[in-house]
C-alpha atoms as a printed R data frame, in Angstrom:
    type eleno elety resid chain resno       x      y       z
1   ATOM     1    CA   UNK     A     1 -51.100  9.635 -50.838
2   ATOM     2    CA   UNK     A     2 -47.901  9.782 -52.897
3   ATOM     3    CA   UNK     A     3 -46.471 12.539 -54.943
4   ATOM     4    CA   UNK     A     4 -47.127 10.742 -57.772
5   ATOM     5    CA   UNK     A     5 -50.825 10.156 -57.034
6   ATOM     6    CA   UNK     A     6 -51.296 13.834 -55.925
7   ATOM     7    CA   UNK     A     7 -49.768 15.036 -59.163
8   ATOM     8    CA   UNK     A     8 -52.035 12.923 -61.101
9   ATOM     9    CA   UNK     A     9 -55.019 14.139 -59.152
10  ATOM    10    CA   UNK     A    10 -53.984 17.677 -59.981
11  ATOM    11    CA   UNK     A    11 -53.672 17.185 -63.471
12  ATOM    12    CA   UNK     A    12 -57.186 14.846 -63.611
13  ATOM    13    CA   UNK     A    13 -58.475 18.148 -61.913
14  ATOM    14    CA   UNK     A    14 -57.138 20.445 -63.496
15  ATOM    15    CA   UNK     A    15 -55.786 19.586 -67.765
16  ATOM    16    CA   UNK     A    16 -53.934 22.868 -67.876
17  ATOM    17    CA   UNK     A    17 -51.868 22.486 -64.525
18  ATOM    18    CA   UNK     A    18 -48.826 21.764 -65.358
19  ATOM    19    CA   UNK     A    19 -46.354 19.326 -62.678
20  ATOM    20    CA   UNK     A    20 -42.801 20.739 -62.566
21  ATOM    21    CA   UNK     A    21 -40.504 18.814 -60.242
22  ATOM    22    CA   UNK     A    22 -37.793 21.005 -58.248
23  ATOM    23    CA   UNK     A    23 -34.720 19.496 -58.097
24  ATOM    24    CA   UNK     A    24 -33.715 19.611 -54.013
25  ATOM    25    CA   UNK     A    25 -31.786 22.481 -53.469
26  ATOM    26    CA   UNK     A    26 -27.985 22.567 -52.161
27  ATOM    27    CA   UNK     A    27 -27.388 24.138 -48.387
28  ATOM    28    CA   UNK     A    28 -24.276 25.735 -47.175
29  ATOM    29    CA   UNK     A    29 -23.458 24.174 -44.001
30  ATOM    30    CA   UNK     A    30 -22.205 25.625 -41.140
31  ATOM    31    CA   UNK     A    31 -17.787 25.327 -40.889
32  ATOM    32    CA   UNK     A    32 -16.624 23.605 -37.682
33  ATOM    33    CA   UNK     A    33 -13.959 26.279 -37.141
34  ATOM    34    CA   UNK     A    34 -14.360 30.084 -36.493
35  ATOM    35    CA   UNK     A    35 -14.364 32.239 -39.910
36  ATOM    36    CA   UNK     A    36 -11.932 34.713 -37.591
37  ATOM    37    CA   UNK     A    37  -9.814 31.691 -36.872
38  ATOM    38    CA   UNK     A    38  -6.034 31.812 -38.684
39  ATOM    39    CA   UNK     A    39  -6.639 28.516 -40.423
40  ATOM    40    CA   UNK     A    40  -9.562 29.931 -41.925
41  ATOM    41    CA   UNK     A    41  -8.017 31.583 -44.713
42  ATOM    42    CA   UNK     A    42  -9.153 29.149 -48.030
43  ATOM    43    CA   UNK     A    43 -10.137 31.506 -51.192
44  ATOM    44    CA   UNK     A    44 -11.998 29.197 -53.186
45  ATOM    45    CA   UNK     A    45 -10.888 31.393 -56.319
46  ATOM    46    CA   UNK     A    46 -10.860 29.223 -59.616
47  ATOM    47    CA   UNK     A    47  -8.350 32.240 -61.321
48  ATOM    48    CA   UNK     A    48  -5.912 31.506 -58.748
49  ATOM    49    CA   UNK     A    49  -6.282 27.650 -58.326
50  ATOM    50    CA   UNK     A    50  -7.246 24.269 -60.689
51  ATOM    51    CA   UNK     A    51 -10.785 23.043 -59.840
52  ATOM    52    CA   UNK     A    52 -11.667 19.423 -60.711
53  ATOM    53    CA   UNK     A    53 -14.398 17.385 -59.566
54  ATOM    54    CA   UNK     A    54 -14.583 13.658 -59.062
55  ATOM    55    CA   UNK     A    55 -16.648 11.431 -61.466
56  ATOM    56    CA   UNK     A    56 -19.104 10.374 -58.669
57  ATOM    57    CA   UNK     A    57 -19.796 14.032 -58.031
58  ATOM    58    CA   UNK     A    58 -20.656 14.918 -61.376
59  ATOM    59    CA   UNK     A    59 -22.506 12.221 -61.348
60  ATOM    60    CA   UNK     A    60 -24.488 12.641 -58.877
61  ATOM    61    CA   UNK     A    61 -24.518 16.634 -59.253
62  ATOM    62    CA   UNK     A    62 -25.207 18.588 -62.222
63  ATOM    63    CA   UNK     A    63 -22.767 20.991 -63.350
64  ATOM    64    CA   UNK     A    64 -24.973 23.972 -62.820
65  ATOM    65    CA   UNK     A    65 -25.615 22.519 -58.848
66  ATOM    66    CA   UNK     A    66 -21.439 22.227 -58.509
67  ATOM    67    CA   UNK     A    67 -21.140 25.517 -60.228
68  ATOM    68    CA   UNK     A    68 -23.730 27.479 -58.100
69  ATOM    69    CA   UNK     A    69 -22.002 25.545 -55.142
70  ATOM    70    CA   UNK     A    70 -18.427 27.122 -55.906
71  ATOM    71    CA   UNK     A    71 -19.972 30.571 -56.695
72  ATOM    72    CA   UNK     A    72 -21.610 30.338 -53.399
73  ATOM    73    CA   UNK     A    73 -18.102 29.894 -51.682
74  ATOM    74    CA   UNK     A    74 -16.042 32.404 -53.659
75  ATOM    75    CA   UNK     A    75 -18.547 34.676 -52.554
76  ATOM    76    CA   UNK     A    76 -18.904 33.414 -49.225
77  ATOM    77    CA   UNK     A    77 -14.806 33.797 -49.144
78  ATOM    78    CA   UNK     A    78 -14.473 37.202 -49.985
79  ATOM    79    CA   UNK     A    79 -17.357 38.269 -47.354
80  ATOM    80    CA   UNK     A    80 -15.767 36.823 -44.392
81  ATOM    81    CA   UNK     A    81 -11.831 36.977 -45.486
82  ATOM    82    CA   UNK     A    82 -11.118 33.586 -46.137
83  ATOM    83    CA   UNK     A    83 -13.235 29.879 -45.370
84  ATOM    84    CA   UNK     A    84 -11.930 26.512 -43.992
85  ATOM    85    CA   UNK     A    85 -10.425 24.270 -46.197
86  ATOM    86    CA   UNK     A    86 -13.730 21.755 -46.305
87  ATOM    87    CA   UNK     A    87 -16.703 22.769 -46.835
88  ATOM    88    CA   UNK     A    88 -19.992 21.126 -46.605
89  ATOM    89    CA   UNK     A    89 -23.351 21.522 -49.300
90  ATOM    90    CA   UNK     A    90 -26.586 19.123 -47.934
91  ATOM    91    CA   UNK     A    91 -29.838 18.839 -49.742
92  ATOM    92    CA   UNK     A    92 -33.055 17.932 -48.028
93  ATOM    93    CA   UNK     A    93 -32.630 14.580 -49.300
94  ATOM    94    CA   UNK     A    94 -29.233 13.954 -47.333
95  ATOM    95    CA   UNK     A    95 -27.013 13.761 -50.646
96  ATOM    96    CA   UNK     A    96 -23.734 15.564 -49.448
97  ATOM    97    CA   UNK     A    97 -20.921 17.427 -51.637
98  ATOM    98    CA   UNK     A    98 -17.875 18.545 -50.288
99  ATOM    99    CA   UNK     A    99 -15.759 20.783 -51.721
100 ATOM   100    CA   UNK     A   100 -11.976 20.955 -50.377
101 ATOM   101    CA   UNK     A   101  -8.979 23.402 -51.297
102 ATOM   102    CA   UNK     A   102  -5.469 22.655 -51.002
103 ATOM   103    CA   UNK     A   103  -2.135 24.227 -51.825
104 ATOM   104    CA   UNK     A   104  -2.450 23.014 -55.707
105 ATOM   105    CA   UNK     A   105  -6.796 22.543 -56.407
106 ATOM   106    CA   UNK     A   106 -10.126 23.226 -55.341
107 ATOM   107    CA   UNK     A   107 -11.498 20.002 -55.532
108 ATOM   108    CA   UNK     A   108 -15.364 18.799 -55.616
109 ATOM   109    CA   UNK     A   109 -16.141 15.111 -54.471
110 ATOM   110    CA   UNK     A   110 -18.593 13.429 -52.783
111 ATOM   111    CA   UNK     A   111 -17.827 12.131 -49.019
112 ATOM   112    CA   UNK     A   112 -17.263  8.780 -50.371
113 ATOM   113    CA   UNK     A   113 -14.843  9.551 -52.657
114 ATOM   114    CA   UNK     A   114 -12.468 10.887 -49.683
């Protein structure tokens, strides 16, 4: 049975069940290099740094999904005293965003776009 026809036997069942669809949700992954190592020692701070996002990532990711995403990392940053320079979000459907710092941006793009 699909989603599609179990939502529509749900609703046939039951008229005041309502369907809402949950949009897949972004996962951290894990960084390939130690968060003690010296190279690991990216901010991800939008006060200090320009963030700009390519258009196939807002595209394919809404701007509250990139914004969680870069909330996630500041965070993540200040916990553990600094984060690689590339960092990896996965949903349970596969789509990847990548989020990269440099000297001059924070950047969001999709592996593609790289």
């Amino acid at each position: 049975m699909t989603l599609d026809e179990i939502n529509a036997a749900l609703i046939a069942a039951c008229p005041s069940f309502i369907v809402i669809e949950v949009p897949p949700v972004l996962v951290l992954k894990q960084q390939e290099i130690p968060f003690d190592h010296p190279e690991s020692c990216c901010r991800f701070d939008p006060t200090k740094k320009q963030t700009v996002a390519t258009r196939a990532a807002i595209a394919e990711f809404s701007m509250e999904e990139i914004g969680a995403c870069l909330e996630l990392l500041r965070a993540k940053a200040i916990e553990k005293n600094g984060l690689d320079y590339l960092q990896v979000f996965q949903d349970d459907a596969g789509r990847r965003l990548w989020v990269i710092e440099d000297e001059v941006a924070i950047t969001v793009l999709l592996p593609s776009d790289y």
